[in-house]
C-alpha positions in Angstrom: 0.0 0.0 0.0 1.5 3.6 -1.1 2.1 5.7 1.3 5.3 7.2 3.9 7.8 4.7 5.5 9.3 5.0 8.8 12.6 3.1 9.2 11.1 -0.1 11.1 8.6 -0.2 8.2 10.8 0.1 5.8 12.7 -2.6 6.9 9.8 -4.9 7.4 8.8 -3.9 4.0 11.8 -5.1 2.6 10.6 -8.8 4.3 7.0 -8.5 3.3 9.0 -7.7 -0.4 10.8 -11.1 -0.1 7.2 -13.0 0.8 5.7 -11.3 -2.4 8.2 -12.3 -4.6 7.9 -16.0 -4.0 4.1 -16.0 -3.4 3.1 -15.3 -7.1 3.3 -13.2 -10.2 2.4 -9.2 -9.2 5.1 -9.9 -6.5 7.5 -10.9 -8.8 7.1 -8.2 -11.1 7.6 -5.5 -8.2 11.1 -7.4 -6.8 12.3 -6.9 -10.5 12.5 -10.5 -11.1 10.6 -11.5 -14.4 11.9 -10.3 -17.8 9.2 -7.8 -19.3 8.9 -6.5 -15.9 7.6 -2.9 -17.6 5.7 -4.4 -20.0 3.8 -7.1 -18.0 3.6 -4.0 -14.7 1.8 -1.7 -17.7 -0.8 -4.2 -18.9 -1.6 -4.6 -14.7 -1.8 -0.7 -14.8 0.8 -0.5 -12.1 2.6 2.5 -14.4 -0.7 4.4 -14.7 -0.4 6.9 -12.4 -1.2 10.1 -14.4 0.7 13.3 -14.7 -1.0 15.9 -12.6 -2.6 18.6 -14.7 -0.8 22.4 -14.8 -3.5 25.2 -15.6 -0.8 28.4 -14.4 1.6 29.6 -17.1 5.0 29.3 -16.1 7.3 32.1 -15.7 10.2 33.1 -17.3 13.3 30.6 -18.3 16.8 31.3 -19.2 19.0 29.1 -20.8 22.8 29.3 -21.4 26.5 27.6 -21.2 30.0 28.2 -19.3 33.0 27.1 -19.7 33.8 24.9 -17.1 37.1 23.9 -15.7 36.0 21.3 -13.6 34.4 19.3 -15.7 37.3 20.3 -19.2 34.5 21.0 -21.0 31.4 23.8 -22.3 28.1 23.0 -19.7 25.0 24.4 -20.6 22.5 25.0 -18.0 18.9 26.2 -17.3 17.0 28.6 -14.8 13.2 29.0 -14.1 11.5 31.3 -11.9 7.7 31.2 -11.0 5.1 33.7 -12.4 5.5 37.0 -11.4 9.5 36.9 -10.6 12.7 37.0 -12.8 16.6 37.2 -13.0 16.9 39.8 -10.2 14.8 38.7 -7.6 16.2 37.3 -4.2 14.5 33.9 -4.6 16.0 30.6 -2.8 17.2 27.8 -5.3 17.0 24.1 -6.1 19.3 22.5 -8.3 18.1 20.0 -10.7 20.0 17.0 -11.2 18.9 15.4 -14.6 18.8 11.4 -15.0 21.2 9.3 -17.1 19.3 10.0 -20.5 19.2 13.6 -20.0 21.2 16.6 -20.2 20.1 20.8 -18.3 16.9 20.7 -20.6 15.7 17.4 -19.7 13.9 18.7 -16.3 12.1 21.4 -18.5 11.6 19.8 -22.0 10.8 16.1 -20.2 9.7 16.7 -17.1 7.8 20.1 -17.2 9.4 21.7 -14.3 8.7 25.1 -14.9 5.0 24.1 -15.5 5.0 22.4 -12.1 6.6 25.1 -10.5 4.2 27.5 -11.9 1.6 25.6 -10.9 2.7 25.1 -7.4 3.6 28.7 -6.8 0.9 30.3 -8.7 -2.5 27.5 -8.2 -1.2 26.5 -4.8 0.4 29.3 -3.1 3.3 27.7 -1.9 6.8 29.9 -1.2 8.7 31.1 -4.6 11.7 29.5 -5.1 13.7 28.8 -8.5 14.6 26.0 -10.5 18.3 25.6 -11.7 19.9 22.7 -13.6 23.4 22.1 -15.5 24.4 19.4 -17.6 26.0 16.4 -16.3 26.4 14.1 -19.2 29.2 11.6 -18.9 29.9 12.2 -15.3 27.1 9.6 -13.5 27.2 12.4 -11.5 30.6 11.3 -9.4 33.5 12.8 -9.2 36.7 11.4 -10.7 39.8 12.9 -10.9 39.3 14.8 -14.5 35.7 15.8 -14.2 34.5 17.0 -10.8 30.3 17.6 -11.6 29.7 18.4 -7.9 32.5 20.9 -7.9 30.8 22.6 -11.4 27.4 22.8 -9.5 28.8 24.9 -6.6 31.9 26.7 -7.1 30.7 27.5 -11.1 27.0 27.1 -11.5 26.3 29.0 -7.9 28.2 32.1 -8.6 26.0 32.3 -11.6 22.8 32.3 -10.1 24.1 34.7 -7.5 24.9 37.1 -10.7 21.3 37.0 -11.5 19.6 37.6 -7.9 18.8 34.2 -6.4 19.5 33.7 -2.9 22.4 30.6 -2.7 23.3 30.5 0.9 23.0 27.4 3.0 19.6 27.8 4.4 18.2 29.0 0.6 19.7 25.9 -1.0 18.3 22.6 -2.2 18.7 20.1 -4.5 16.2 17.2 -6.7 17.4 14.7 -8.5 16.0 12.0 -10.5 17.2 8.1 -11.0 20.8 9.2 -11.6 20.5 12.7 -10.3 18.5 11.2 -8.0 21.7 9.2 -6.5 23.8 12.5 -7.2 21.4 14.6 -5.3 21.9 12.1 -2.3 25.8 11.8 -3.1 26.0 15.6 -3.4 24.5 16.2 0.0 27.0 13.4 1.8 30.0 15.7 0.2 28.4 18.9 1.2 25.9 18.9 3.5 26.9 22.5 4.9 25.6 23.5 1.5 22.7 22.8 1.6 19.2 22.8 3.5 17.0 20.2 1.3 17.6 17.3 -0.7 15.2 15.1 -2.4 16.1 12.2 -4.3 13.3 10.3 -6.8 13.7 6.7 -7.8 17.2 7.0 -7.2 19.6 4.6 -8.5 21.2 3.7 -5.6 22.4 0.3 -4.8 21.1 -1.2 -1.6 24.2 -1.6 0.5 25.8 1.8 -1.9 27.6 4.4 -0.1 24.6 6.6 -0.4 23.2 4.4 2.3 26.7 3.9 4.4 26.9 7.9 4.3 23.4 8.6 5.0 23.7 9.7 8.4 25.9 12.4 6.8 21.9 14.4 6.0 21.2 14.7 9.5 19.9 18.7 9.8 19.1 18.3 6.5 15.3 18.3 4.7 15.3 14.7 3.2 12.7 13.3 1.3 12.8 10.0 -0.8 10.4 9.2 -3.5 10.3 5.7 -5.3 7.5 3.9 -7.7 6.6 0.3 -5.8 7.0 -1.3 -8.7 10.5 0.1 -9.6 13.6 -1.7 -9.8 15.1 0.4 -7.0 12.1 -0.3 -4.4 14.0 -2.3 -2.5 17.2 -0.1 -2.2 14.9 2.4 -1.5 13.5 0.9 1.9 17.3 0.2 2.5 18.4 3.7 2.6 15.2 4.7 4.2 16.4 2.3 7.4 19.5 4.3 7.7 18.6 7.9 7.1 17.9 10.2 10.0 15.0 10.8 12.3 12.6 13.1 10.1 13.6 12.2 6.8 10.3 11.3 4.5 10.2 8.6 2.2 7.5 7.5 0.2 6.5 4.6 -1.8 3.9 5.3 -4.1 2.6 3.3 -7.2 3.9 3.7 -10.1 7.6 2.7 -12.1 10.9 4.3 -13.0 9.8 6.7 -15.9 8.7 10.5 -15.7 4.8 9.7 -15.7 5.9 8.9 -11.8 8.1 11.8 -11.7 6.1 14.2 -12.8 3.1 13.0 -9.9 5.7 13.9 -7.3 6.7 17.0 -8.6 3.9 19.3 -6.6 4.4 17.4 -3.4 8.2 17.8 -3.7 8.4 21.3 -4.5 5.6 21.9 -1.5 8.5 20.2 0.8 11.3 22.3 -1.0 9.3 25.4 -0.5 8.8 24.8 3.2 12.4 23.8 3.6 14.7 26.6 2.3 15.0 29.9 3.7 12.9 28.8 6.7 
């Protein structure tokens, strides 16, 4: 059943997992085990989930490049403020950490980001806050000794949102990632958890006994919030890392799989908790 985990349920949902697996063929298909899992998880209308509707225009978006020395190499990037605000306003800032098909438009062109934040800001009334993402293609988001992605985010990307108005301080600062970002956004917050104030992390490809569990501890003070589709491959890693996060941390299994249609139903719940997090 969807819904938030604490960390005694998730790890007794890791054994009521196991029981499902073995017991028959829905149970299966959510521990990843069958080939065709997608395909057989869509005809059962686990995927379904629906993309939640956006009726606000969103506001204005920027995109550009730098030349960045820490990853040897030209990075384009992308900004989006909510209705009514623009490059010059003092907002607080969430970096967008695209997944491994995907490049600094992917959050906007794929997932609809801007739309969602519009929405959230301008139907729902939530905090403003801007959206801010840079191209992380070929990194896997980790650092290596030739191309540092982490290091481009905050001692290249930040100092260019600063030069338009938004507010990148510790308490103003968040970042979302998804599947790969997703497991960068969590990574990123181990490194530098004085950075920031929020991280959320959907369906993030994590590995169950990963370092982005064994460092997980390293959030504590932090806003944490974990989304995951039941039916994704990373479920189970999932309820791992919620068992070892700190006290307060939200994670959430919900139906749905590892594609954007689940992505994009988190989006307004997610940027509710980024907006109550940063600059609070």
């Amino acid at each position: 059943m969807a819904g938030s985990l604490t960390r005694r349920q998730a790890i007794a949902g890791g054994a009521v997992g196991m029981v499902a697996a073995v017991a028959g063929g829905v149970g299966l298909v959510r521990a990843g085990v069958l080939p065709g899992r997608y395909r057989l998880a869509r005809t059962i209308g686990a995927c379904d989930v629906g993309v939640p509707p956006t009726a606000v225009a969103p506001g204005p978006t920027r995109f550009g490049s730098f030349g960045s020395e820490r990853r040897g190499r030209t990075v384009g990037y992308g900004v989006a403020w909510p209705p009514g605000s623009g490059p010059g306003d003092h907002l607080p800032v969430c970096l967008l950490l695209h997944a491994a098909a995907g490049d600094h438009r992917a959050p906007f062109d794929r997932l609809r980001m801007h739309h969602h934040l519009a929405q959230a800001v301008g139907g729902e009334r939530v905090r403003p806050l801007a959206l801010a993402s840079a191209d992380g293609r070929g990194s896997s988001w980790r650092r290596t000794t030739h191309d540092d992605p982490f290091a481009m985010l905050l001692e290249e990307l930040l100092p260019l949102l600063a030069g338009l108005g938004l507010r990148t301080g510790a308490d103003t600062l968040g970042v979302l990632g998804w599947s790969m970002g997703g497991g960068g956004a969590l990574r990123l917050a181990e490194a530098a958890p004085e950075r920031l104030a929020a991280v959320v992390a959907t369906s993030p490809a994590v590995a169950a006994a990963g370092e982005e569990v064994a460092g997980a501890a390293r959030l504590r003070g932090l806003a944490v919030r974990v989304d995951c589709g039941e039916t994704d491959p990373f479920a189970g890693a999932t309820r791992a890392l919620a068992a070892s996060l700190p006290q307060g941390a939200e994670v959430n299994l919900a139906e749905g799989c590892h594609d954007g249609v689940f992505w994009q139903r988190q989006a307004p719940a997610q940027l509710r908790f980024l907006a109550a997090a940063l600059g609070r």
